[in-house]
N, C-alpha and C positions, 0 to 999 in steps of 0.2 A: 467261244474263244477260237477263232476261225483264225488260221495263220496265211495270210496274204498268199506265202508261198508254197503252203501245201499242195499237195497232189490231189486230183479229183480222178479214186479210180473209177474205169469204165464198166459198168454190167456189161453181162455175157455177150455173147454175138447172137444176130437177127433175133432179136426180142420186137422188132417191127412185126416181123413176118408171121413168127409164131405164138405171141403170147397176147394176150385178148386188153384190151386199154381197160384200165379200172383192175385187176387184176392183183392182188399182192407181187410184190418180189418172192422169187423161191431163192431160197439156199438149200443146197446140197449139203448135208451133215453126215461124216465118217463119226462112229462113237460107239463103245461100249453099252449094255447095259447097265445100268444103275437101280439095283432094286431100292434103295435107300432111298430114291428120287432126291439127292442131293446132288448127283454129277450127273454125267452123260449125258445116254440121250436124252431121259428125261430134262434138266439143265437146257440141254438145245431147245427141244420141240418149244414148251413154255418160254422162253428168253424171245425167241425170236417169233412167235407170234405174239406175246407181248410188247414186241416195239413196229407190229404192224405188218411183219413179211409170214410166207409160209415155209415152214420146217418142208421140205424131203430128208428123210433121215434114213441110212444106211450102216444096219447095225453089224460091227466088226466082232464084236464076243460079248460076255456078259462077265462082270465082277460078282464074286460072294466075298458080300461085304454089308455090317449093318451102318447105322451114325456115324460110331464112333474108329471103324477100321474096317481098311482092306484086307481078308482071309484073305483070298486066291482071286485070279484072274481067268480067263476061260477062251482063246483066241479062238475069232471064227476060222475056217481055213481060206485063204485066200482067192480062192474059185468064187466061194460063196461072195464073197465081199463086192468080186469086181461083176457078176451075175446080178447083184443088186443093184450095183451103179448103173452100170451101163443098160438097164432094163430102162431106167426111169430117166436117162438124160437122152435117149433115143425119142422119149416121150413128151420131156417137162423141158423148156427153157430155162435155164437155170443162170443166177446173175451173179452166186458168189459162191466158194467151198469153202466151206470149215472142217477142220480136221482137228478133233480130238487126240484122245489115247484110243491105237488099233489095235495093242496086243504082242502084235510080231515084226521082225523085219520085213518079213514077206507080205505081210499086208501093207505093210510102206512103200512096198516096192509095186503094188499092184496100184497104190494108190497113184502114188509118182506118175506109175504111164499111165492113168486115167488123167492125172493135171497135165501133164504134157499133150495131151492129145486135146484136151481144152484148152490151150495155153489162153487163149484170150478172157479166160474168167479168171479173178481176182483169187486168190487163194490164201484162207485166212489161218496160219497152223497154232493150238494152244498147246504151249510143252508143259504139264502138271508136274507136281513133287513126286517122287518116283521112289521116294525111300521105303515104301511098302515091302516091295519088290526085293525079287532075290537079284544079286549085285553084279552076277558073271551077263542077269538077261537085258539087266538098265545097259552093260556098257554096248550089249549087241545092239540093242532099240537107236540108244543115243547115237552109236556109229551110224549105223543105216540112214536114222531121221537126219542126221547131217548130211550123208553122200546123198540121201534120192529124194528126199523132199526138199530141202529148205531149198536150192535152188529151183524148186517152182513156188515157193512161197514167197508171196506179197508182202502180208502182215504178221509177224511174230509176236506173237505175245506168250508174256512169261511173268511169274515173280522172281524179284530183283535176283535174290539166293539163290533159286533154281538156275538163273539162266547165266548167271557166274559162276559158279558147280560146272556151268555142260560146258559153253563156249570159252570162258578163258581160266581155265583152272591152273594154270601157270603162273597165274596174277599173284605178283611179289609185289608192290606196293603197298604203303601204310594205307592210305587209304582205299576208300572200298573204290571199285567202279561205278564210275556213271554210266545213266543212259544211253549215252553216245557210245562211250567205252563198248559197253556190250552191241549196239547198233553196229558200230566198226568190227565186232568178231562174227556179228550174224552176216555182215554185208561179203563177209569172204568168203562167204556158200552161197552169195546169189540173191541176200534177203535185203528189200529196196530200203523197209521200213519196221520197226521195232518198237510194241509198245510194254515198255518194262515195269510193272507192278511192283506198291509195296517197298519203295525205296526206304529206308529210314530218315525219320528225318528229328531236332531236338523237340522235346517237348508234349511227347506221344501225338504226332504229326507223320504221315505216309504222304509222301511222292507218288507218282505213278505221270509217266512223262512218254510222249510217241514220239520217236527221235531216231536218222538219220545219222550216217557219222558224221556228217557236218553240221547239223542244224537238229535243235529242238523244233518242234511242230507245235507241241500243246504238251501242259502239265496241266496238276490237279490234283490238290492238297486238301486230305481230308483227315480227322481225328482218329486215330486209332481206337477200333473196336476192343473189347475187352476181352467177347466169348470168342471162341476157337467155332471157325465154320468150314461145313463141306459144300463144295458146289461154287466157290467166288469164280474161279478162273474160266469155267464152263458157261458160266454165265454171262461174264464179260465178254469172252471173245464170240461168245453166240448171238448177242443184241448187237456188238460192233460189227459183225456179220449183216445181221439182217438190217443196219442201217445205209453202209454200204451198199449193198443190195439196193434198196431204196432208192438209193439216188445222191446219198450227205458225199459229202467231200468228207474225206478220210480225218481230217483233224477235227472236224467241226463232229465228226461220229463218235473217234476217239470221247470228246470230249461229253454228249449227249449219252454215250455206252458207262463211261463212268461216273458219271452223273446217275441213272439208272441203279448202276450196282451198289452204292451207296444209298440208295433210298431202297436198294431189294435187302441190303445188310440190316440198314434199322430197322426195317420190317420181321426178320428172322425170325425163326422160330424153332424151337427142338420136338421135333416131331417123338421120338425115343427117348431112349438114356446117354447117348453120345452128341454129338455136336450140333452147334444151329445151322439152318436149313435158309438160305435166303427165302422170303416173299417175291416171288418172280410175279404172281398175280396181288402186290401191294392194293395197287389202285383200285383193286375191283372188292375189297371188300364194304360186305352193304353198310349201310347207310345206317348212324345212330347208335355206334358200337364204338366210337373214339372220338377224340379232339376235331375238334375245327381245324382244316389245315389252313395254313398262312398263306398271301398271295405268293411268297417265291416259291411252298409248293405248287399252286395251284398253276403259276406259269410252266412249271416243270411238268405236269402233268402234259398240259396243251403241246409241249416240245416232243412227247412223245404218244400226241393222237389219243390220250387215255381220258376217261369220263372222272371230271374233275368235281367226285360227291365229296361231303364234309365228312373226311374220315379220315382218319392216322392213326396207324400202330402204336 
């Protein structure tokens, strides 16, 4: 679902010069640990070489946390953070950033002049649900991530509640906001483009719509899940990262990334006693263990380069 007048953003600069032809796309990933391998980095590394690119990943702290909940959080210190990046982007070409959860203001801030000093790669930020969290550190994070990143951010991606929570919590109207609505609060720190998750819609039906304050790009309406999962947002903005990366014009990735995430959902699985875990590696389980898949999956595999065996969760 390609919109005529989407935007095609560019990979990074002299990827001629220095990155070998045949080569994966790299993304740069900012992200916590995840022992639970349902978010973070885990979530990045798997996502994005699942749709074809290679993870660099740049670990900002670690969560203790099992399935089912976040204890505590554990911030690298900022030294560390930008010591990692700037190791490996002296080194590696890099076509796109994604930035998770960093932990602190200060790692926002480290990050911020790491994306300004690359301003010409594409910068993809996911803002998670943050109610884990104690309330005085969300409103510090939330200011920061407003003043010093989101104006170097490209792509925003959020679900729908989250990102009405951060950007227009003043919103007095009956009804909820839309895409655009929120597109229009992220575009007033600098953000071109907004992909908003999870909209509600009648009928146990979810929106999820990349929009512009003027213009929708592409939606994508799928059934609502029933179990309660960890890892959706890490997922998506990680595969939307590495398609990007790649080369897709942004709406036609939006659209290819959530497509994806909906086939890593029905795949899920609960690894513990707490929440399901997407199948980030759906496609690759062996052969002879489930259903025949249908030709629209097996088209959907080829969309995203994966070995299309007779198998489904």
């Amino acid at each position: 679902m390609t919109n005529p007048n989407s935007p095609t953003l560019t990979p990074g600069a002299d990827d001629d010069a220095d990155s070998d032809e045949g080569n994966p796309a790299c993304v740069l990933v900012f992200n916590a640990n995840d022992p639970s391998g349902a978010g973070g980095l885990a979530a990045d590394v798997t996502a994005v070489a699942s749709v074809g690119a290679h993870a660099v990943p740049v670990v900002t702290g670690a969560y203790a946390r099992d399935t089912a909940e976040v204890f505590d959080h554990f911030a690298f210190d900022e030294e560390v953070v930008a010591e990692q990046a700037r190791a490996i982007l002296e080194d590696v070409p890099v076509q796109v950033i994604k930035v998770g959860f960093v932990g602190s203001p200060e790692n926002l801030s480290t990050i911020a002049e790491i994306a300004a000093d690359y301003s010409e790669i594409p910068l993809i930020a996911y803002m998670p649900n943050l109610s884990w969290w104690d309330e005085a550190q969300i409103d510090l994070y939330l200011d920061a991530f407003r003043e010093l990143l989101l104006p170097q951010t490209t792509v925003l991606v959020g679900n729908h509640s989250t990102l009405w929570r951060w950007l227009l919590p003043e919103w007095s109207s009956e009804r909820s906001p839309t895409a655009r609505d929120i597109a229009k609060a992220a575009s007033e720190s600098g953000v071109p483009y907004t992909l908003v998750t999870g909209i509600p819609l009648p009928e146990q039906f979810i929106d999820n719509v990349l929009a512009t304050p003027q213009a929708v790009l592409c939606s994508e309406k799928f059934e609502r899940f029933e179990a309660v999962f960890s890892g959706a947002g890490d997922t998506l903005s990680a595969s939307l990262a590495a398609l990007v990366a790649s080369g897709s014009d942004l709406a036609a990735a939006a659209t290819e990334a959530l497509s994806y995430l909906d086939r890593c959902l029905d795949a899920g699985f609960r690894p513990g006693m707490g929440n399901v875990v997407p199948d980030r590696l759906f496609w690759a389980q062996p052969e002879g263990e489930s259903e025949e898949i249908t030709d629209e999956e097996a088209q959907a595999l080829q969309v995203f380069d994966m070995p299309a065996h007779d198998t489904k969760h």
